[in-house]
N, C-alpha and C positions, 0 to 999 in steps of 0.2 A: 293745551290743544283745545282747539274750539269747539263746542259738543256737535254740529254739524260734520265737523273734520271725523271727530271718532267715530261718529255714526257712518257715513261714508266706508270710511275705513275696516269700521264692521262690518259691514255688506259685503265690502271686498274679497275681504277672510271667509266667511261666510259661504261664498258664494265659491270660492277657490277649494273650500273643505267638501261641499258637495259632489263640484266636478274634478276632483284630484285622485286621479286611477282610471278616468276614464281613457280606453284605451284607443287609437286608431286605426293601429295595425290588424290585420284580418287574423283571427282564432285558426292555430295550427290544427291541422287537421292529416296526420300521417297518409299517404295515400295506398288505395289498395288495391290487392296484387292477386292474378285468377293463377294459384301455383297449384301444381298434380299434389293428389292425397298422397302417391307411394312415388319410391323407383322403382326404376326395371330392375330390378334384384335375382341374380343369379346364386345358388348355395354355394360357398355355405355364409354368404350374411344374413346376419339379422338382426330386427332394428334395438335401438338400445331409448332410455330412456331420458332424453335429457334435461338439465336445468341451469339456465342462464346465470344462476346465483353462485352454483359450484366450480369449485376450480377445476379447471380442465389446460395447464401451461405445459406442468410436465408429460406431456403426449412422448417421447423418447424414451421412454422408461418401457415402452410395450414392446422394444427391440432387446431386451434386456442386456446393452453392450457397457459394459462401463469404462469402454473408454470414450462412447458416443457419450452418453453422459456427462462423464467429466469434462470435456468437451464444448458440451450444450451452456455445462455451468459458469465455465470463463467465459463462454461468449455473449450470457445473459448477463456477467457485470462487468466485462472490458469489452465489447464493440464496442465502437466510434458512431454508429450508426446509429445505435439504441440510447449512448449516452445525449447526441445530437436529441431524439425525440423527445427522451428527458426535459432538456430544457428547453426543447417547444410547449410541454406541457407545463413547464413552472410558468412559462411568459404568459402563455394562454390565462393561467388563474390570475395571474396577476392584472391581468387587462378585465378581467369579473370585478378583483375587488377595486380594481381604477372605477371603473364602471358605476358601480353599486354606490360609490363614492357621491353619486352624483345626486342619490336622492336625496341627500343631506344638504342641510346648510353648509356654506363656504365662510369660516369666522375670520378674521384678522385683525391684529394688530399692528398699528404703525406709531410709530415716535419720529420728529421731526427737530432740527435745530439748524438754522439756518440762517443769515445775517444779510440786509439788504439794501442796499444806498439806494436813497429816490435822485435823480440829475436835479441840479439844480439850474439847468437851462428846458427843463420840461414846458410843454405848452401853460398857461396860468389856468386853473380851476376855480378859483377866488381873487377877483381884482382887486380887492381890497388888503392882502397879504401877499406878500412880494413869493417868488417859488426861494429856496433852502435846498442847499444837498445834506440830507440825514442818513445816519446808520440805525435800520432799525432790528432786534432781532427777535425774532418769531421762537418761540418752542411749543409745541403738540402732542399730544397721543390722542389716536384714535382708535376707537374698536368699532370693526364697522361687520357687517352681517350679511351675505350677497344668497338668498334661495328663488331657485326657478322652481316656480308650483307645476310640476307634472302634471297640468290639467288636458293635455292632448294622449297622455302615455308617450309623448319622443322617450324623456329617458330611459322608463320599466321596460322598452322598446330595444332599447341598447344596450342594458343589464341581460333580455331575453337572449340576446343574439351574442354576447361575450359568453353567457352562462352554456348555449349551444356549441360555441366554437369549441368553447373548451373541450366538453364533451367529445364530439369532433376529433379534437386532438386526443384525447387519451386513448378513442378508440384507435386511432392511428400508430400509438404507440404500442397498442395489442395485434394490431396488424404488423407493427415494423417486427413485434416480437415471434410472432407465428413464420415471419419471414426470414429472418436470420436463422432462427432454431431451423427452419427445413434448407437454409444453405446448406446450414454446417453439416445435417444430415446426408445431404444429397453428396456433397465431397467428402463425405465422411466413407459412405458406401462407397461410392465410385474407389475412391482407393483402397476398399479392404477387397472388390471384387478383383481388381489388379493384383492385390495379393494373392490371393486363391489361384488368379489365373498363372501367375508367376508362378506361383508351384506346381500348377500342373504342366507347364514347363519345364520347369528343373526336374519332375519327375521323366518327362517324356525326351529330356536329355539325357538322364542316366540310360533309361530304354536306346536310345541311338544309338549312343557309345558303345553301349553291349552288344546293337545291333552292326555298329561299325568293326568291331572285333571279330563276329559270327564274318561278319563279309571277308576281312582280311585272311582270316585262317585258311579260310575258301579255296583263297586263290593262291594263297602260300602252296596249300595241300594239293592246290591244282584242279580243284572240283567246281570253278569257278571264275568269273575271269573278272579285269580291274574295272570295267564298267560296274560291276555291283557295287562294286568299293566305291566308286566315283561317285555315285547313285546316294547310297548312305551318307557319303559325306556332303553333298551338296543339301540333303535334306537338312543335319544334323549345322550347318553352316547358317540356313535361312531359320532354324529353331532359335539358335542364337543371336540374329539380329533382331526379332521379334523380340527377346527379352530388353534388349537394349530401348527401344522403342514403349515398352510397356513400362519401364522404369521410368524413362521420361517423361511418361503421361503422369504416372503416380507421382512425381516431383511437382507438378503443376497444381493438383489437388493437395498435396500437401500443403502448399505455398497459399493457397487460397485460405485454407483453414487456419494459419497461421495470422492471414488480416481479420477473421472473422472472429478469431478469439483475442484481436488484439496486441498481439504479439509483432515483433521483427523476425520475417521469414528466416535471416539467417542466423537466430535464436529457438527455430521454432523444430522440432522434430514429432514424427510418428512413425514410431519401430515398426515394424513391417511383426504381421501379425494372419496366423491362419485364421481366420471364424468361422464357425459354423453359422450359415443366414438363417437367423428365424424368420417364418414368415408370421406376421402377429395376425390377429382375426381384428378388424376396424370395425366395430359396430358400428352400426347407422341407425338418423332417426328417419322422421318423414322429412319431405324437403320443406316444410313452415318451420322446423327446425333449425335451418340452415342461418334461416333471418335473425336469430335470437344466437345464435355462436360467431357467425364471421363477424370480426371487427372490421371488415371492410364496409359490411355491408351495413354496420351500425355507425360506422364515421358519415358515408351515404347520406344516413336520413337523419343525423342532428348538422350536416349541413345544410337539408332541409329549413329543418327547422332555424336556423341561422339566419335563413335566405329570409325566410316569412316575415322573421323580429326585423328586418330591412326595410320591407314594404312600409312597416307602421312606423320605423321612423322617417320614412319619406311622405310618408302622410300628414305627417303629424307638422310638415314645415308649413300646410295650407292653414295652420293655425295660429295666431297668436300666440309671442310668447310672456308672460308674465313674470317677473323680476320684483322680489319683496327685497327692499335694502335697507334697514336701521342702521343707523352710526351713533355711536356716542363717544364722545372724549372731553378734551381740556386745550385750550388755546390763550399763551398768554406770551409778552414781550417780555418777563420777566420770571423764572423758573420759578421763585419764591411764590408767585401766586398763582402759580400754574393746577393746583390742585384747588384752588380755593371756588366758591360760589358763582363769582363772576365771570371765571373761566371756562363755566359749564359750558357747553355745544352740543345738537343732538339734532338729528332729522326721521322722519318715518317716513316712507313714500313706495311707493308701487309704480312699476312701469309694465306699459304693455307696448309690444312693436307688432306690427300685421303687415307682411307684404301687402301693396297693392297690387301690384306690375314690374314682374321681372323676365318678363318677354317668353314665358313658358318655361323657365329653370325645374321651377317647384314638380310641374306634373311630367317632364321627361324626367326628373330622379325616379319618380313614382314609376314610369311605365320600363324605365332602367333597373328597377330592382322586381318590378313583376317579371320583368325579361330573365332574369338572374335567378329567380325561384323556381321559374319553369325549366331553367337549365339544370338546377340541381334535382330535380321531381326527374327528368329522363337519363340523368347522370344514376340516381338512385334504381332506377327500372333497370336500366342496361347493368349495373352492377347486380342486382339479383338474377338476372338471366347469365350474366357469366358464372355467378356462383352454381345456378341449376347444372350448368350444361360439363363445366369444372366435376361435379361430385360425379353425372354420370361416367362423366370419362373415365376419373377415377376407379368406379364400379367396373366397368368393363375393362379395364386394361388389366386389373388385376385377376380377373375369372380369367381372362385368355391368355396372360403371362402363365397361372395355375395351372391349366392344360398343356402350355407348351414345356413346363417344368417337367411334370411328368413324362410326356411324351421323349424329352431330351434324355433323360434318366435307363427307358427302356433303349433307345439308341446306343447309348455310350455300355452297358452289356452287351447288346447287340456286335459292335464294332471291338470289343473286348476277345469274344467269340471268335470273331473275324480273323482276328490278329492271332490269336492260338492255333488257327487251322490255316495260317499264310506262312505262321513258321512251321511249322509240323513239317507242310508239304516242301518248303525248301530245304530246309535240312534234312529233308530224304530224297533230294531230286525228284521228285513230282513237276513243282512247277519253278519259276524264273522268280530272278528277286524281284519285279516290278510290282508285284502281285504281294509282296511285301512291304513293300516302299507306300503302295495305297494303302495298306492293310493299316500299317503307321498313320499316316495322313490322314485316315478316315479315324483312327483312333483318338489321335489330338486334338480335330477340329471338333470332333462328338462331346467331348469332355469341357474344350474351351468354352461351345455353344452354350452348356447347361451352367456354365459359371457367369457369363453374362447373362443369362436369362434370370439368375438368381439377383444379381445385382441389379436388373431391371423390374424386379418382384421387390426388392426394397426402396427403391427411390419411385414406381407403381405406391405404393404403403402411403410413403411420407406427402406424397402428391395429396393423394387421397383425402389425409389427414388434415394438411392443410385446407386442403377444399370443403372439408366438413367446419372448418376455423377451430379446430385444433382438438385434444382426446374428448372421451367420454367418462366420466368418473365411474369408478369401481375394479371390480378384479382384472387382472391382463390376463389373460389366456392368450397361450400360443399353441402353433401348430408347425 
């Protein structure tokens, strides 16, 4: 090489080692957010302490049900849902390391062997030598060397934005997981509330029947006539289709649970089961805390950040791109001296290409991915206000579920009372069976109430929970 050439050459390098990392794309800069220091916090919460670092998945555990549990745990490693996310996040990393691939040199090697006849009615090149049709053949190896000098930042640009997605993604996969786990929760309760409530059915059936028995002696003994009988039995009739209906709902919750753990429904069963509802105490933090738990709300803002690494690679096309490509190999007609001195071959050279003029491609990418980054910045805003307004609902549905619980509890003695003093008085002629028949009516529907309000005080909980982006580490107390 001619000392001018290297010298050149060195300038090149040189001048590519200085500007290589300079970047184009604009410097991510999280945007910020005017959030309240507290909630409305009604007793008995209070706030708890949190940190992003510690595990907080197992939030089910504050129900202390183990068959919610067991439950939660086939559905954390056989949904379809969750295993789906899985390998969005293997692809996601795999498109980092595609990525990151790019800051490096591109090596390769090629071998060649190929056989060529020249026509021997070709146009003449030399009038002096008549044209010949010959067989000639070629053999090669080449190792050849292709790097683009990142001297605009495109690629660190696209490593930034693959390395976001990813992130992106997994928080997504902490969201699909906060998701599921409060499916299964949410049908999990709903059918043990059917349970409960179905027993207080079957209890408020055996009550009928005795009350149907009381009415027939009645009228056997003549103290009473077939209207009361009629009366009892038509109540004791519509008791009965209610259970039928209430079975049906619990089939469908079942059935649910069944795809969410994975399972084929008509493999899948849950034995019918009384429980007692806990209701767990859900510490809270401030709501700045919310931003650092919900994985919604952190997929959010690394698709921010995503959006941003876009700009700079649409930046970076108003630049020149630079192309370093050494080759070396061996080029001979004869494989025996294919290795040898005179078969050597080899080039250095550098390429640059610069758009001139592409009729405005370059800067609508540019104002196409600023448009793009602004979508994800109000995609991000709107996702933390649904998160605020999410945790208060939470907070309040569950203080005035609280209140209605109790309040339900005083009624159903209340209506207990009722019923002791509607028999009393018909089995001594005082008053009419009608006056028992409510006494019933008001009995069952008091007791049904407070069993749905309990099952509304549990899926209230897990709402909750969710909306805070899942537990808080440390002891469970319950209440």
């Amino acid at each position: 090489m001619k000392p001018f050439r290297i010298a050149t050459f060195g300038c090149v390098l040189g001048s590519a080692a200085l500007l290589l990392g300079c970047a184009a794309g604009p410097a991510y800069v999280k945007p910020t957010l005017d959030l309240p220091s507290t909630w409305q916090l009604d007793a008995p919460w209070r706030e708890a302490q949190p940190s992003d670092s510690l595990a907080k998945g197992a939030w089910w555990e504050r129900f202390n049900d183990r068959d919610l549990s067991a439950l939660e745990q086939k559905a954390m490693q056989a949904n379809q849902t969750l295993a789906a996310a899985v390998a969005r996040l293997e692809q996601s990393r795999a498109l980092v390391a595609s990525s990151a691939a790019s800051m490096f040199p591109q090596v390769n090697l090629g071998t060649k062997i190929s056989d060529l006849r020249i026509s021997a009615n070709r146009p003449l090149t030399n009038y002096t030598a008549p044209n010949r049709s010959t067989i000639q053949t070629d053999y090669s190896s080449i190792l050849s060397v292709s790097y683009e000098a990142d001297l605009w930042g495109r690629v660190q640009s696209q490593v930034d934005g693959a390395t976001a997605t990813a992130e992106q993604v997994a928080a997504d996969l902490e969201n699909t997981k906060l998701i599921v786990g409060s499916d299964v929760a949410v049908n999990y309760f709903n059918l043990r509330a059917l349970d409960v409530e179905l027993d207080v059915l079957a209890r408020s059936i055996v009550l009928q029947n005795s009350s149907l028995e009381l009415a027939n002696h009645r009228r056997n003994s003549g103290t009473a006539s077939g209207l009361d009988v009629a009366q009892q039995q038509a109540l004791l009739d519509t008791t009965l289709t209610q259970v039928d209906i209430l079975k049906r709902q619990r089939a469908q919750f079942e059935h649910a649970l069944a795809t969410l753990t994975g399972t084929p429904a008509p493999q899948f069963q849950v034995p019918s089961r009384v429980v007692t509802m806990l209701l767990p105490v859900v510490p809270v933090g401030i709501p700045s805390d919310v931003l650092e738990r919900r994985p919604d709300v952190a997929s959010a803002e690394r698709a921010m950040a995503a959006a941003n690494a876009q700009v700079g690679v649409a930046k970076a096309a108003f630049f020149p791109s630079v192309i370093f490509g050494p080759t070396y190999g061996n080029d001979s007609t004869r494989i025996s001296t294919l290795f040898s001195a005179p078969s050597l071959l080899w080039s250095v050279g550098v390429s640059a290409t610069q758009t001139l003029f592409d009729g405005g491609r370059i800067n609508a990418n540019v104002l196409f991915s600023k448009a793009g980054y602004d979508v994800t910045v109000a995609n991000y805003r709107r996702t933390v206000l649904t998160a605020m307004h999410e945790v208060e609902d939470g907070l309040s549905s569950v203080s005035a579920l609280d209140r209605a619980i109790a309040q339900a509890q005083r009624a159903i003695e209340s209506n207990r009372r009722v019923m002791e003093i509607a028999k009393a008085r018909y089995e001594g002629g005082v008053s009419n069976y009608q006056d028992m028949i409510t006494a019933q009516q008001s009995q069952l529907n008091s007791e049904r109430l407070a069993t749905q309000l309990l099952g509304q005080r549990q899926l209230a909980s897990v709402f909750l929970i969710k909306a805070l982006g899942g537990d808080w580490p440390g002891a469970r107390n319950d209440r």
